[in-house]
Legacy VTK file of the C-alpha trace (Angstrom):
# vtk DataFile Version 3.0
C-alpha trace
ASCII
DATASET POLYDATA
POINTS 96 float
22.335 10.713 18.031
18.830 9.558 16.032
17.312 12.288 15.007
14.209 10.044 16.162
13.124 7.071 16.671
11.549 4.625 13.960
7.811 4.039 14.098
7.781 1.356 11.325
8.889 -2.203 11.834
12.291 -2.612 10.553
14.248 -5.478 9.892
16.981 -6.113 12.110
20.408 -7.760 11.423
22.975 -9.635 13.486
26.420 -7.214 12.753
27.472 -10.713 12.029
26.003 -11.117 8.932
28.268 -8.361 7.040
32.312 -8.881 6.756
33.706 -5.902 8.726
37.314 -4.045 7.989
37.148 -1.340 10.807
34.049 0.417 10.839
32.782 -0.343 7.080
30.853 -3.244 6.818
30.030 -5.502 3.481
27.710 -8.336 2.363
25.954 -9.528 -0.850
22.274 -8.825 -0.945
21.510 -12.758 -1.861
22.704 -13.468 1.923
19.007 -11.709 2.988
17.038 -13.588 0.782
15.429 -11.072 -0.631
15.882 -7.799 -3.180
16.056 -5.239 -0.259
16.935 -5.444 3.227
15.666 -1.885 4.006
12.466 -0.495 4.834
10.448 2.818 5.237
11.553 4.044 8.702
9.443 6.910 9.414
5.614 7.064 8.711
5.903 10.364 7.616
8.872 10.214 4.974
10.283 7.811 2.551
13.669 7.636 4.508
14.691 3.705 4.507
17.057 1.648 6.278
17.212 -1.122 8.814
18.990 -2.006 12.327
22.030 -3.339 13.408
22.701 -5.563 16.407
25.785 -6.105 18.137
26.531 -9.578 19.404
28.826 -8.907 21.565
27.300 -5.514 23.215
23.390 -6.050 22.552
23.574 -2.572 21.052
21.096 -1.561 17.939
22.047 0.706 15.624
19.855 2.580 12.913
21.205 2.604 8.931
20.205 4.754 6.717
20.392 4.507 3.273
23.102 6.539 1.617
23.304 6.764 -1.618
23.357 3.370 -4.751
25.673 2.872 -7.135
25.079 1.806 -10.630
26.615 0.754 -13.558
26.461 2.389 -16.711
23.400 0.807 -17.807
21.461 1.958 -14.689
21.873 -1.965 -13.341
22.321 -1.652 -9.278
25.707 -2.518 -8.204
25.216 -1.410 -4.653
23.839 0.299 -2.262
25.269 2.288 1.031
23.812 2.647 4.466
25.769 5.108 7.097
24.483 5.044 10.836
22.470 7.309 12.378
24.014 8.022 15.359
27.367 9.350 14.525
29.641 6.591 15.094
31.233 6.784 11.535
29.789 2.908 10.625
29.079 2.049 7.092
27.592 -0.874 5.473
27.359 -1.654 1.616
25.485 -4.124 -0.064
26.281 -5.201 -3.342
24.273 -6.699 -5.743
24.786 -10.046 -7.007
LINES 1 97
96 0 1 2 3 4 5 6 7 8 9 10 11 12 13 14 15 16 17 18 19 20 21 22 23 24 25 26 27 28 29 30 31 32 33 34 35 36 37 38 39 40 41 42 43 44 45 46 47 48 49 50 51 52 53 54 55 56 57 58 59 60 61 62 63 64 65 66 67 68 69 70 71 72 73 74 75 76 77 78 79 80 81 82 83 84 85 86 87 88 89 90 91 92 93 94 95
């Protein structure tokens, strides 16, 4: 369950847009257009993440981020957002 609900605007992605194998979910951060697809989610903390919208069920789900990986000379390789409510869903996005 959300701990609570976001009071910043978020952005909001089809599930579409990442490749899915079970409940992890991937996609290159050039397919957004832009350097990060998450955002400040709370007002009063520097959480970030975005939502998630089913196509098929109309269902939004809240990712927040995770944790980044990096290479050896600090250069982001990617980053990982888990889901907020408990349904064991994970997206990466790597960094091309």
């Amino acid at each position: 369950m959300v701990r609570k609900r976001p009071n910043m605007p978020l952005n909001t992605y089809n599930a579409r847009c990442f490749t899915w194998g079970g409940k992890h979910g991937v996609a290159e951060a050039s397919d957004f257009g832009q350097a990060h697809i998450s955002r400040q989610i709370w007002d009063d903390a520097c959480d970030e993440g975005f939502l998630c919208k089913s196509p098929k069920t109309g269902r939004i789900v809240l990712f927040t981020l995770h944790g980044v990986t990096r290479m050896g000379d600090g250069e982001l390789l990617a980053t990982e957002y888990r889901d907020e409510e408990g349904l064991g869903l994970s997206i990466e996005v790597f960094n091309d």
